[in-house]
Phi, psi and omega in degrees: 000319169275347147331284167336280174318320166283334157275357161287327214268329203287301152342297198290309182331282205277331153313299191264025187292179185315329199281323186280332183302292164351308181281272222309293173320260175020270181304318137352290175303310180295319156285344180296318197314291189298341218236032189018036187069037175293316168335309204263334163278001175251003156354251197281028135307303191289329159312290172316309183292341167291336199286335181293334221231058155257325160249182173279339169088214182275323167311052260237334192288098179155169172268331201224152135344156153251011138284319165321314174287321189295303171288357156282298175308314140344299194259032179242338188273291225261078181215240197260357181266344187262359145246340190281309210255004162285332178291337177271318177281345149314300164314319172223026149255340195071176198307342178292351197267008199260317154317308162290316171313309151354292174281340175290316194288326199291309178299320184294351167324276217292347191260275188334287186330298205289316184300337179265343183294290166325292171312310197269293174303345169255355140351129179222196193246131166275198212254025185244335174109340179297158177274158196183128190193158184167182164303326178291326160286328214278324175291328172317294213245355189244351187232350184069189172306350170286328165245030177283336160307320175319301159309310179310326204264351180300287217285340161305298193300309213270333160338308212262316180301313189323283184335322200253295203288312195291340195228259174322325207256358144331275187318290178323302206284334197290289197301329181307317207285318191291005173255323177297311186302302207211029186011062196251115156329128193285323182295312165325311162305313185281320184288337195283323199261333165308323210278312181311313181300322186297326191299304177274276182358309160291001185258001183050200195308346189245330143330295210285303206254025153292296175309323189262354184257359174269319194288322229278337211300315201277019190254320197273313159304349184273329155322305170303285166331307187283332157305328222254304185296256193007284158317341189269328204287313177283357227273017175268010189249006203286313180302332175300311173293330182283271212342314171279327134008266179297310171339288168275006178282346160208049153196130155343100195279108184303158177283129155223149181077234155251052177245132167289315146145167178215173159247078215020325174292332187298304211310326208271272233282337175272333151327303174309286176326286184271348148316314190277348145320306203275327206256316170079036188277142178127305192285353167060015181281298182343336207247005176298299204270335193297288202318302236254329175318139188248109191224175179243344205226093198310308177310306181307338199271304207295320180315283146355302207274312196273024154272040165280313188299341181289306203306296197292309185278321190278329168290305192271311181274350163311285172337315158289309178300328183292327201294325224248299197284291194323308182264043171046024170269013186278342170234047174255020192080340202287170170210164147092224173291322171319287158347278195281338170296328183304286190314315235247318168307316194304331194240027168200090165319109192047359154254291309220254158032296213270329189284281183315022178261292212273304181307314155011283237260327157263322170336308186292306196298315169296328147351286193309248120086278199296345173272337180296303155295340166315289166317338215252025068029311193263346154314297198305316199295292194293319184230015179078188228260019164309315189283336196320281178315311178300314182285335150294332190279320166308336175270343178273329183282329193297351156309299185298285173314333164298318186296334190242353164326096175339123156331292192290324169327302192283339182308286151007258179302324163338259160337329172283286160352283142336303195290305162304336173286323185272032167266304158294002170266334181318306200301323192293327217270341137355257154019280208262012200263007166283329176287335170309324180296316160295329163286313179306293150347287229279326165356259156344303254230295204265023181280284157349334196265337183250000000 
């Protein structure tokens, strides 16, 4: 096993090394660029078509809502990266790293959009009559045969990344805080939540964004309140927290307390990291669930999904990081869920713990949910629709093996993972961004016209 492990930690090393920050910032940037910042001015366009897009309407081409598809993709983002993992990047880049996650998310607008954009116009029908899209068509049907490989290690790698950021490392952080929290035996954790996944998991897509169009809304404002108390409790301390924020965001943070101290590069590559952990703007999943969505129109999909990335990183995991500086658990050694549960006591005294147990506690879950259909997209894509039933049922025990798993392994592999899956949707998106450009234009152009 450590053998494993040194070949995983040496892997991750060169993955998540300068060159992938680059392509991942990069590519972010080049499309914000070409799509002329449209991402960050149709903000609340896109608010608005979600609010519109709660039923299916008039729009019949699809499986789901595209509120619906927007909270699958929620309750596949918005999970253990946004307290674990915000607390892990905090722990070992320090506070400067809560600024790159930032900059990973504002660009990553323009990512998410263009990966839903892509996903929805290249979209097919499967042998069932369902609608079915990702990066794996989108490379398919837009770049031919000549990329077809690109398509294959995508949908393999996120086959196999599921199993880790979607499923186990989910699992794991759920059983850490509930063995800390309530002292509930991690094998308990693990069988009681294998049952709950199976129950939905197996009803498949409409089962999975019924259930995620119930949770997430309220999982995600009952966070934000409770983030919001917090913060209020602190707030003469919140300028002092940007400060340190930008501060260390380009300059070295000294060891004080139990923070060992990082150096700029931690802040950029663990910022980084775990922003595409949280938002998953790069990974090309969005555009999975986005595909199954009932629209006419890939740009209205692309609106619509990528205020996921808003929701999930500049709100909610901003909202942990501050919480985590403001109450001055940040350089206390504590890392992982332990970290934003510490922050959340220190300013709720016997609640505090317990409320961030239980928000904890539908993140993870609704995760699983959403990734559970992702994987198993890129199974059907590698092996047809044969694969369906072996892979829920394997995702489903694979719950149970998450719960009781070492954190930093799985954590680990999770972050390895991450990266092979997004170097080939980077590349497709490279590629494909004169049609985003183009969709995007005619969109607009005949929206001006009516």
């Amino acid at each position: 096993m450590e053998l494993v492990q040194q070949a995983v930690s040496w892997l991750n090393g060169v993955v998540w090394g300068p060159p992938m920050l680059i392509l991942i910032l990069g590519t972010g940037l080049f499309l914000m660029l070409r799509l002329r910042a449209m991402p960050l001015f149709k903000l609340f366009l896109g608010f608005k078509l979600m609010c519109r897009g709660r039923e299916k309407g008039e729009e019949t081409t699809g499986d789901v809502s595209p509120f619906q598809a927007l909270m699958t993709c929620l309750s596949a983002t918005v999970g253990t990266g946004n307290i674990a993992g915000v607390a892990t990047a905090i722990f070992i880049g320090g506070p400067g790293a809560l600024f790159w996650m930032w900059c990973t998310a504002l660009v990553g607008m323009a990512t998410k959009y263009s990966e839903i954009v892509l996903a929805v116009h290249y979209r097919e029908r499967d042998e069932k009559g369902e609608y079915i899209g990702g990066p794996m068509y989108a490379i398919k049907n837009g770049l031919g045969k000549t990329w077809a490989w690109l398509g294959f290690a995508f949908a393999l790698f996120g086959g196999l990344a599921g199993f880790g950021i979607g499923n186990m490392v989910q699992a794991n952080s759920m059983a850490e805080v509930l063995e800390s929290t309530f002292h509930i035996e991690r094998w308990v954790t693990g069988l009681v939540t294998m049952g709950i996944v199976a129950v939905v998991v197996l009803g498949g897509i409409r089962r999975i964004a019924k259930v995620s169009a119930s949770l997430v809304p309220f999982m995600c404002i009952g966070y934000v309140l409770m983030s919001v108390v917090v913060l209020a409790i602190y707030v003469d301390r919140i300028p002092a927290a940007f400060a340190l924020i930008f501060k260390h965001a380009f300059t070295p943070a000294a060891a004080t307390g139990g923070f060992a101290g990082a150096a700029v590069l931690m802040a950029i590559q663990f910022g980084v990291a775990r922003g595409i952990f949280s938002n998953e703007a790069g990974l090309g999943t969005a555009g999975i669930a986005q595909a199954a969505g009932t629209t006419n129109s890939p740009v209205r999909s692309g609106l619509i999904g990528m205020i996921g990335t808003f929701i999930d990183t500049i709100i909610i995991c901003s909202l942990t990081g501050l919480t985590i500086i403001c109450s001055g658990v940040w350089n206390s050694g504590i890392k992982g869920a332990s970290l934003s549960s510490a922050a959340f006591e220190t300013a709720l005294p016997g609640v505090g713990a317990y409320a961030l147990a239980i928000a904890l506690l539908i993140f993870t879950f609704t995760t699983i949910l959403g990734w559970g259909y992702y994987g198993e997209k890129c199974w059907i894509y590698l092996a047809g629709r044969k694969t369906v039933l072996p892979f829920r049922l394997v995702w489903v025990l694979a719950v149970f093996g998450g719960a009781v798993f070492q954190l930093d392994f799985v954590w680990l592999l999770a972050d390895t993972l991450n990266a092979l899956m997004a170097i080939p949707n980077l590349i497709s998106l490279l590629l494909l961004s004169p049609v985003v450009v183009a969709l995007t234009k005619n969109y607009f152009n005949n929206l001006s016209q009516h």
